[in-house]
LUMSELO-673382 format. One line per field, with one value per residue (C-alpha): x, y, z. Coordinates in pm, whole numbers. Layout:
<rs>
xx	(X/...)
yy	(Y/...)
zz	(Z/...)
</rs>
This chain:
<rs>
xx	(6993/7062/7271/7245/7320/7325/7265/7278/7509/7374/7677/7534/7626/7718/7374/7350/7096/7149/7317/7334/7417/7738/7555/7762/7762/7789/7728/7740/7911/8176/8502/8693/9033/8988/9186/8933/8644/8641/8634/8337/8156/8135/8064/7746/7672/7616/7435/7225/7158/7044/6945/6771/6660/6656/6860/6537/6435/6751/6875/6567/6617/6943/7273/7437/7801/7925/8257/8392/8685/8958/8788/8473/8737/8942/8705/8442/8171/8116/8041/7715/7423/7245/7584/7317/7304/7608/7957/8205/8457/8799/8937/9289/9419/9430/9747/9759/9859/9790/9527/9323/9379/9269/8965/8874/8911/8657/8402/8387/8372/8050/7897/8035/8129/8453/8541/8877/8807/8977/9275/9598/9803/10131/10280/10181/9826/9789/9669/9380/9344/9294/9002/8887/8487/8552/8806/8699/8919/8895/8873/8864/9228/9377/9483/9340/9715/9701/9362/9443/9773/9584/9333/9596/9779/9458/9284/9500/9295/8972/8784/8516/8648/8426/8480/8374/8400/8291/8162/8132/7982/8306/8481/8171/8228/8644/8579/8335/8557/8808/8647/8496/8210/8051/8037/7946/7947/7678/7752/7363/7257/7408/7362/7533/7479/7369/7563/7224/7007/6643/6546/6403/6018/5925/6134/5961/5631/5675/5841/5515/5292/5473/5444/5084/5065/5220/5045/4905/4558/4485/4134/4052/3876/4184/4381/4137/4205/4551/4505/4243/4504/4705/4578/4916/4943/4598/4641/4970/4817/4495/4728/4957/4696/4548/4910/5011/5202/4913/4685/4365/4048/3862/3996/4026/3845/3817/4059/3765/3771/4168/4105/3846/4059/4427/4353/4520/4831/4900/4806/5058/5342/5229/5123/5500/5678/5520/5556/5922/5922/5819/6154/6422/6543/6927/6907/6968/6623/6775/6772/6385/6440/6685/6454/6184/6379/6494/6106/5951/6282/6221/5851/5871/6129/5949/5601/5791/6014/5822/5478/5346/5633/5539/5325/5644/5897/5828/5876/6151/6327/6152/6269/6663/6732/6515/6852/7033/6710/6676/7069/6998/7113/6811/6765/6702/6469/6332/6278/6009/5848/5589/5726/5707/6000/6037/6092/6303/6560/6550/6641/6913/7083/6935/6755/6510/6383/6330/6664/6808/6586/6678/7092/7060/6911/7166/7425/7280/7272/7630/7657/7864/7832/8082/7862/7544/7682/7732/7369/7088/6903/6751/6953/6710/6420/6652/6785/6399/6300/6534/6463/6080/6189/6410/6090/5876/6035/6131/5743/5602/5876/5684/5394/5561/5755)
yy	(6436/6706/7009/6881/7147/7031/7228/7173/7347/7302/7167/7307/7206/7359/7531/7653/7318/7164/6803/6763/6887/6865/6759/6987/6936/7059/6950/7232/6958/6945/7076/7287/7216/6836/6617/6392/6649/6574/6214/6268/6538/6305/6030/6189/6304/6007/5875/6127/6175/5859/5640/5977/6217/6004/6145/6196/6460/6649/6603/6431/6289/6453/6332/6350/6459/6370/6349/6016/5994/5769/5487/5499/5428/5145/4974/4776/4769/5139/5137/5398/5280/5448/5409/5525/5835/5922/6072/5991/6251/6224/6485/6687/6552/6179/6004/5795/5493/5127/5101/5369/5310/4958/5101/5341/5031/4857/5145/5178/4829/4845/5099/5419/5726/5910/6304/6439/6752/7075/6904/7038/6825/6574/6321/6099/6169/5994/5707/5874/6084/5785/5646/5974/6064/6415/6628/6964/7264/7547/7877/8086/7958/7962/8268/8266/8154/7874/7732/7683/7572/7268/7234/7193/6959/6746/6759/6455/6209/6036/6273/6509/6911/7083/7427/7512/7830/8059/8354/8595/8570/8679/8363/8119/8279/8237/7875/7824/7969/7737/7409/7293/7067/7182/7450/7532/7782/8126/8353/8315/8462/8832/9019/9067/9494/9541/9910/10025/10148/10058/9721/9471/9492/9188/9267/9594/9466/9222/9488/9731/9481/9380/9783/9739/9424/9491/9809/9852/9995/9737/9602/9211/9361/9549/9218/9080/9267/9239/8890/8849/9114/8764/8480/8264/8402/8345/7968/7932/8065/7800/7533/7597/7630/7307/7155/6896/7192/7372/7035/7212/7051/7101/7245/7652/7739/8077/8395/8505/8157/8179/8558/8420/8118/8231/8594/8881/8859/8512/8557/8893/8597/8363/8584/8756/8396/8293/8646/8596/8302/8374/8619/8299/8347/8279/8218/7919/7775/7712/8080/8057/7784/7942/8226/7991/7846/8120/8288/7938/7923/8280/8242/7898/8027/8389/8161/8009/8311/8649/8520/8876/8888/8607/8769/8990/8700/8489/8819/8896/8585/8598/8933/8887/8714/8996/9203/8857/8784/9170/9232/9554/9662/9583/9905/10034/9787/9829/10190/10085/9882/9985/9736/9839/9989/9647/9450/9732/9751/9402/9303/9660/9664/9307/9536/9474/9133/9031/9163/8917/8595/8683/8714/8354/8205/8331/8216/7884/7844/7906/7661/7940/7673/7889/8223/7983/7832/8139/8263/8170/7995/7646/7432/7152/7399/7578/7220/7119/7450/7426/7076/7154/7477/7247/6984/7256/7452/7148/7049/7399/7404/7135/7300/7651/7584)
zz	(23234/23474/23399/23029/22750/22396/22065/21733/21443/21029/20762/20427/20088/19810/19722/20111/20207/20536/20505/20867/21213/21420/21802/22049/22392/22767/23075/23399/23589/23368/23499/23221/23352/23406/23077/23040/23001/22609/22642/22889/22681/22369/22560/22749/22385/22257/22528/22555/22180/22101/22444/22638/22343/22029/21736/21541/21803/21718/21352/21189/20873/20858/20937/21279/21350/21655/21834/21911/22212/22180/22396/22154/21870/21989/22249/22049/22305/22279/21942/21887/21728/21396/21180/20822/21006/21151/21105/21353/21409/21523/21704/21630/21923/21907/21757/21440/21693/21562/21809/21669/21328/21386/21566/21262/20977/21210/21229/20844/20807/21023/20818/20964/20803/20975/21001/21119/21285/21321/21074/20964/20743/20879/20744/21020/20982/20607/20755/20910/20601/20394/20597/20640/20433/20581/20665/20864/20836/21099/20887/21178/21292/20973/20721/20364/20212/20437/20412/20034/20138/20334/20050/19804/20018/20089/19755/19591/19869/19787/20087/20115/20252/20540/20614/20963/21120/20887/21008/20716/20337/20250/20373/20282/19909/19928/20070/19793/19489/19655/19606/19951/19947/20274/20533/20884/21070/21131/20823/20729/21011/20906/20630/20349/20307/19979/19782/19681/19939/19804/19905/19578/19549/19660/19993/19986/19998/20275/20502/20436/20485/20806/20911/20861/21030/21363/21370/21743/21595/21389/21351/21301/20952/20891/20936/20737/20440/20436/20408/20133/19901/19872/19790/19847/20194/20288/20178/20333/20673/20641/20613/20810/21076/20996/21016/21287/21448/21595/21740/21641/21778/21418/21095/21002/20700/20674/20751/21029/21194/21224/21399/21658/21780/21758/21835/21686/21842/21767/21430/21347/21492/21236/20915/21011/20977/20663/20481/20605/20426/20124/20090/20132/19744/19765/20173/20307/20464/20745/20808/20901/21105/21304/21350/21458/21697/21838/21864/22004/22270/22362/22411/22627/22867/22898/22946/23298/23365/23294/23152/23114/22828/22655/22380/22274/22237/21949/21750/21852/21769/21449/21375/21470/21136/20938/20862/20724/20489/20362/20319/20551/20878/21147/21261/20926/20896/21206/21190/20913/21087/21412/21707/22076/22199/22466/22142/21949/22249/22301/21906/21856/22225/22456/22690/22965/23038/22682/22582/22869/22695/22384/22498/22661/22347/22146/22376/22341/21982/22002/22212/22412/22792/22998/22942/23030/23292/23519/23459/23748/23511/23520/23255/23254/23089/22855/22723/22688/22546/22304/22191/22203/21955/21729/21693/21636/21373/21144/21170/21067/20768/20653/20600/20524/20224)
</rs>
């Protein structure tokens, strides 16, 4: 387990839900230039996923992606385990040999569901194509003329299209007009700038209650009364307190009880993530969770790091996805909002010591290893901090929405 990165990356459907997660991997040891670095990746992957960390720690319920080497495909003693949750993928790089093909046709026989990734279309690859439940298309590598060239090409098979790499609503919404079933990639996470420059009222509201919220001078009764104005948010905060997420010795019954025991710091984090919530409309949910993770990663590694931080860094994780759920530039947003200028600079420009957390977590999401890698930081606590994050956040959603 040591040097061990591995993230997570959501697959939506069609109406922007998560259907699963591709597992990506990295290991510090790992040398770039060495050939059999892929075989090695996916095979610590799997390992790790399901002997060390246990997939339900990672994916849940949902279904796990993972990429399978040649040797997983062809040698029957490495076959994984959890084939109802599962999607092999086979990568762009291993030949349509009998071998293989033999090893795929046994893998679906056993229950396993098969993904060629990164795929452009040959000839010799039908045979693949026909076993195939999945076929992943890189949008990033590919113009617009000739992803519907390799959609067109690919539609007459009995297969399922992924479009991974998309970066931008305006690709998600080509890929979508287009017919693909799926997509993956981090276009949720920015917004999508609205022509008018009033924000809806409901958005409105939330962003001047969140001004009054995080205002420094608040009072616990000033808190207070923000709180009772809403009846939905006051019950959403109650139980989410009482939720398995916070491991309270006896239940919260009243807005004063939740002041006294979580103090008034805590409680701006948590009132901020479930007025956030309440805004999710057309976004993915998945776009809260990523915030949440982000915010819980941010506050663990500041709690070992620079625990005099701590307090500021669930907010600002929290707060990096506020631009993608209002459809308005952050430091618009931000401007209308009363934050310290720590957390302002750390969210608009990765300043300071928060801005430096806050860099690394996004690096990791992105499962951007090389950048990681070259950082003095301890890889064992940002791989737990992350999986302590990703358990987190999927419990609270429970009680959230």
């Amino acid at each position: 387990m040591d040097h061990l990165f591995i993230a997570r990356q959501p697959i939506y459907n069609r109406n922007k839900d998560v259907m699963g997660y591709e597992l990506l991997y990295r290991s510090n040891s790992v040398n770039i230039a060495n050939i059999n670095d892929g075989d090695q990746a996916s095979c610590e992957t799997i390992l790790n996923s399901f002997m060390h960390i246990g997939i339900d720690n990672i994916v849940g319920s949902s279904v796990a992606f993972i990429n399978l080497p040649r040797e997983f495909i062809v040698d029957a003693d490495l076959t994984p385990m959890f084939n109802e949750q599962v999607v092999l993928e086979i990568l762009e790089d291993i030949s349509p040999d009998d071998e293989v093909i033999n090893g795929i046709k046994r893998l679906k026989s056993a229950g396993y569901k098969i993904a060629l990734d990164d795929f452009v279309f040959q000839e010799k690859f039908i045979p693949f194509i026909e076993l195939a439940d999945f076929i992943k298309i890189d949008i990033h590598a590919l113009s617009e003329a000739e992803v519907e060239q390799q959609y067109t090409l690919l539609k007459p098979y009995n297969t399922l299209f992924i479009a991974e790499k998309i970066e931008t609503h305006k690709l998600f919404n080509f890929c979508l007009e287009l017919g693909f079933d799926y997509f993956q990639g981090y276009f949720f996470c920015y917004p999508e700038i609205l022509t008018q420059k009033s924000l809806p009222s409901n958005k409105l509201v939330i962003l001047n209650l969140l001004k009054q919220l995080h205002d420094p001078e608040i009072s616990s009764e000033e808190l207070e009364k923000i709180l009772v104005q809403d009846i939905t948010l006051s019950y959403k905060l109650l139980r989410y307190i009482n939720s398995a997420a916070f491991v309270l010795r006896r239940e919260i019954d009243s807005i004063k009880d939740a002041i006294i025991l979580l103090g008034i710091n805590n409680l701006k984090n948590w009132i901020s993530l479930i007025m956030m919530s309440k805004i999710i409309e057309s976004k993915p949910a998945e776009l809260i969770v990523t915030g949440m993770i982000r915010g819980k990663m941010c506050e663990l590694i500041a709690e070992k790091s620079y625990p005099k931080i701590k307090h500021q860094m669930f907010i600002i994780g929290l707060f990096s996805v506020l631009d993608a759920l209002m459809d308005q530039p952050l430091i618009e947003l931000l401007d209308r909002v009363t934050l310290s200028p720590e957390i302002k600079f750390a969210l608009l420009d990765k300043e300071g010591d928060q801005g430096n957390i806050y860099q690394h977590v996004l690096e990791y999401e992105k499962s951007n290893w090389d950048e990681l890698k070259n950082l003095d930081i301890n890889n064992e606590e940002y791989m737990q901090s992350y999986l302590t994050a990703v358990q987190w956040a999927d419990q609270c959603m429970k009680s959230l929405l």
